[in-house]
C-alpha positions, 0 to 999 in steps of 0.5 A, a space after each residue: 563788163 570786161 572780158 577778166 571781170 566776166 571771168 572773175 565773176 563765173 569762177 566765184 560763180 562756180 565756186 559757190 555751187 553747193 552741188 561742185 564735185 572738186 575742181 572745175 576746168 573752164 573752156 573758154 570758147 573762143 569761135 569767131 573771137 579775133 586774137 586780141 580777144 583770145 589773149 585777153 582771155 589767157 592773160 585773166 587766167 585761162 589757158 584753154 582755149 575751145 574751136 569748133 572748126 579746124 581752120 580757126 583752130 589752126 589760126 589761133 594755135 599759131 599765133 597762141 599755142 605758147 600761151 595756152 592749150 587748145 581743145 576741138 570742141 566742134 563736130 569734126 569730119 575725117 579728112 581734117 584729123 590730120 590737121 589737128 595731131 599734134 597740137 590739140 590737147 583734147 578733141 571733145 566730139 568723136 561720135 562714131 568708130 570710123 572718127 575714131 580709127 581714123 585718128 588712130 590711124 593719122 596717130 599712127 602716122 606721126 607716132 603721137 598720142 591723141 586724148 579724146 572724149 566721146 560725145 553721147 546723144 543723151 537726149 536723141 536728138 536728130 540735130 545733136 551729133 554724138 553716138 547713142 548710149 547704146 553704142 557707148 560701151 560698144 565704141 569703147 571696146 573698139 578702141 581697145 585694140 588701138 595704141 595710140 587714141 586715148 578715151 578721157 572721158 564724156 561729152 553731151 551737149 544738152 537740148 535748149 529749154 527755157 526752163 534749163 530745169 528740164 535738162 537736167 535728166 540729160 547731165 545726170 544721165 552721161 554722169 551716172 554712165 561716166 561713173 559706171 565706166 569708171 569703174 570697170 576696166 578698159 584699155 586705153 579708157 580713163 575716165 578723167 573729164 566729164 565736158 558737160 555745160 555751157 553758158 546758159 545751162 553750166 551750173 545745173 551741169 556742174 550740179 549733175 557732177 560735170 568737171 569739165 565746161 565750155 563757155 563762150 557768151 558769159 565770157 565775151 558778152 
């Protein structure tokens, strides 16, 4: 199948989840998928494109950042911040405080604003990256003192089951703290987009209240 059928064909998906709460924004996955293919995933209607490294998300954005909008979706080290000011609309993964004042700080350098989501360990994983729920609110009173970083929302990234029933807990769970946020008042925090799911497990994710996905194999496979 195509790479725009297999498009077609999750967005009618998501459309008939019973359980979608509004709009649905699709990331389209694009690590280790040549230009070409990266293209053709713009042409069939989606304009976000998701990296996980730096280096390949330079790549692309040269070549394609006329067309479309990129996102970091990947765990991301310090001393590659300042490659991505600028030209990423959204990074998915600050996990800790020092990630976070040091894209204060390259923000600071170049005058720009940076949206970014904090990525929650729901599950305490020790191979998961992202903070613990625990020190979400504590991350987030941090940021209140910086001007230019900009809290969007939530991202966790859920174990791998068999049974993708027995990961419903942990999208249920970032959702109710995306609601509890949501309701109270912080500076510079607004919370837009919950980025939970992906291709084996978006439609319970979707359920649980997510806004936001990231899909790669059930586009390029």
């Amino acid at each position: 199948m195509s790479i725009a059928k297999n498009i077609e064909k999750l967005q009618k998906n998501i459309e008939n989840l019973p359980e979608r709460n509004g709009k649905v924004s699709i990331i389209a996955v694009t690590k280790m998928v040549d230009i070409a293919k990266a293209k053709q995933v713009i042409d069939a209607g989606l304009n976000i494109l998701g990296e996980n490294r730096v280096q390949e998300f330079l790549n692309k954005y040269e070549k394609l950042n006329n067309y479309a909008s990129f996102h970091l979706i990947g765990h991301l080290q310090t001393n590659k911040i300042k490659y991505l000011i600028g030209k990423c609309q959204l990074i998915h993964s600050v996990d800790s405080v020092k990630l976070l004042q040091e894209i204060e700080k390259q923000c600071v350098k170049k005058q720009c604003e940076q949206q970014i989501l904090i990525q929650v360990n729901i599950s305490n994983e020790e191979s998961k990256f992202g903070i613990s729920e625990k020190d979400l609110i504590s991350i987030i009173n941090t940021n209140e003192s910086n001007e230019w970083v900009k809290i969007k929302g939530l991202m966790t990234i859920a174990p791998f089951e068999e049974n993708s029933e027995d990961i419903r807990w942990v999208f249920r769970r970032l959702n109710e703290l995306y609601i509890d946020i949501k309701g109270k008042t912080f500076y510079n925090t607004d919370m837009e987009f919950l980025s939970m799911g992906m291709s084996n497990d978006y439609q319970i994710a979707i359920e649980e209240g997510a806004n936001m996905i990231r899909i790669g194999s059930k586009i390029f496979t």
